[in-house]
N, C-alpha and C positions, 0 to 999 in steps of 0.2 A: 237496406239489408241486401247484400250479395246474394244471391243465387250460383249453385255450382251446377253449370252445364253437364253433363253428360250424354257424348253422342250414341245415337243406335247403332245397333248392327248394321243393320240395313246401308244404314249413312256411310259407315266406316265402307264399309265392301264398293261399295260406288264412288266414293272420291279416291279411292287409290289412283297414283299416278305412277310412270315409268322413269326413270332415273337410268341416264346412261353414263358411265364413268369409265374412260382414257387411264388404265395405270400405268402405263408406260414412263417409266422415270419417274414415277411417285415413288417417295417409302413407304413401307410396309406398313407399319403403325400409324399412322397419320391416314392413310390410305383407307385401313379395315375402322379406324372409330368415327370417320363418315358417312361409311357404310352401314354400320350400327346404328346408328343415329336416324342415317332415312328408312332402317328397316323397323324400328322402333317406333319412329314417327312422334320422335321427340323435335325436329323439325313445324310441328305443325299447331298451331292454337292448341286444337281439340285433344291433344294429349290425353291420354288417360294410362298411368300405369299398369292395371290390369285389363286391360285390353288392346289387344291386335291391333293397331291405329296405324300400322308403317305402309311403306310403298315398295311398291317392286326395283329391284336395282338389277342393271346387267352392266356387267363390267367384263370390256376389252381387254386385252394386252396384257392379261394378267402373267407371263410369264417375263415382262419385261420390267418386276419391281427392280427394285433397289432397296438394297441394309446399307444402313449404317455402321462405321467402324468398322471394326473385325469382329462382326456377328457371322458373314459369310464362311467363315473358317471353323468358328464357335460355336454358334446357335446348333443345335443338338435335338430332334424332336424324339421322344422316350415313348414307346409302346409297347404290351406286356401280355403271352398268349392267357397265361393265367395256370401256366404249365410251368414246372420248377426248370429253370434255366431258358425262362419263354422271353427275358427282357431283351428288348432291340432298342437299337438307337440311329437313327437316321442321319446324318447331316442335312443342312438345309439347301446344301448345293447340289447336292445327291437326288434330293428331292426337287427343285428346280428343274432339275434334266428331265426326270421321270416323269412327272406329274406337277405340272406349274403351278394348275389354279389349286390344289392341295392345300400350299401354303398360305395363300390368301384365306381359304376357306376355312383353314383352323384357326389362323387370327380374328378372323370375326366372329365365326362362333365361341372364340374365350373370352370376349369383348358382351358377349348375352348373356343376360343373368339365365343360370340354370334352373330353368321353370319349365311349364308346361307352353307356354309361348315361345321358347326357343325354337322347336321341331317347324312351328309353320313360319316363323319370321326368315327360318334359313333356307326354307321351299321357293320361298320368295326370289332369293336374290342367285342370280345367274352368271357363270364364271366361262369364260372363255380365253382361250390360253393364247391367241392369236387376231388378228381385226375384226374376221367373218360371224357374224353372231345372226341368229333366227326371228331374232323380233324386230326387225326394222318398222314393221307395221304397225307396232302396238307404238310406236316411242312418241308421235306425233299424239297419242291421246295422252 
């Protein structure tokens, strides 16, 4: 007879590990659902769908992705005050220039299922628009 494991809280919060990811010349989609993946901690044995099982991720260079095609021209990001003639639309080059890690950071949040694990799986994961990032110390653990 199988037995289904289930790890503790306790467990999950102590084996987190750090994840450092290079986006530099990565695509975008390929990029943000590995990033899901280690923030999910579907990477790992202990999976458990309804719980927090993932690892921390900081990701460099994030303003140096790459689209595919003529998404650069295209891709279009839609947001709405909630006020009548409140719709805006963004390009995604526009948004590039302005705010790099942005667009990383909505792709991988559209990538997490919309639960109550979202908010802290995306606390997790750290976006820096250029090489210089704050956790050097933690990456070796």
């Amino acid at each position: 007879m199988t037995k289904t494991f289930l790890p503790s809280v306790k467990e999950v919060e102590t084996t987190r590990k750090w994840h450092h990811i290079d986006a530099a010349g990565q695509t975008l989609g390929r990029l943000a659902t590995k990033i899901a993946v280690l923030l999910m901690g579907k990477h790992k044995r202990t999976y458990t769908p309804h719980m927090d099982c993932g690892d921390f991720v900081v990701v460099t260079n994030a303003g140096k992705i790459k689209l595919t095609g003529s998404k650069m021209e295209q891709k279009v990001y839609f947001s709405h005050s909630g006020y009548a003639k409140g719709a805006k639309e963004t390009p995604v080059k526009r948004m590039l220039e302005t705010n790099p890690t942005r667009v990383l950071e909505l792709a991988v949040k559209r990538m997490l299922d919309e639960n109550k694990l979202r908010a802290p799986r995306m606390k997790r994961l750290r976006l820096f628009a250029g090489e210089e990032h704050t956790f050097t110390a933690r990456m070796g653990k």
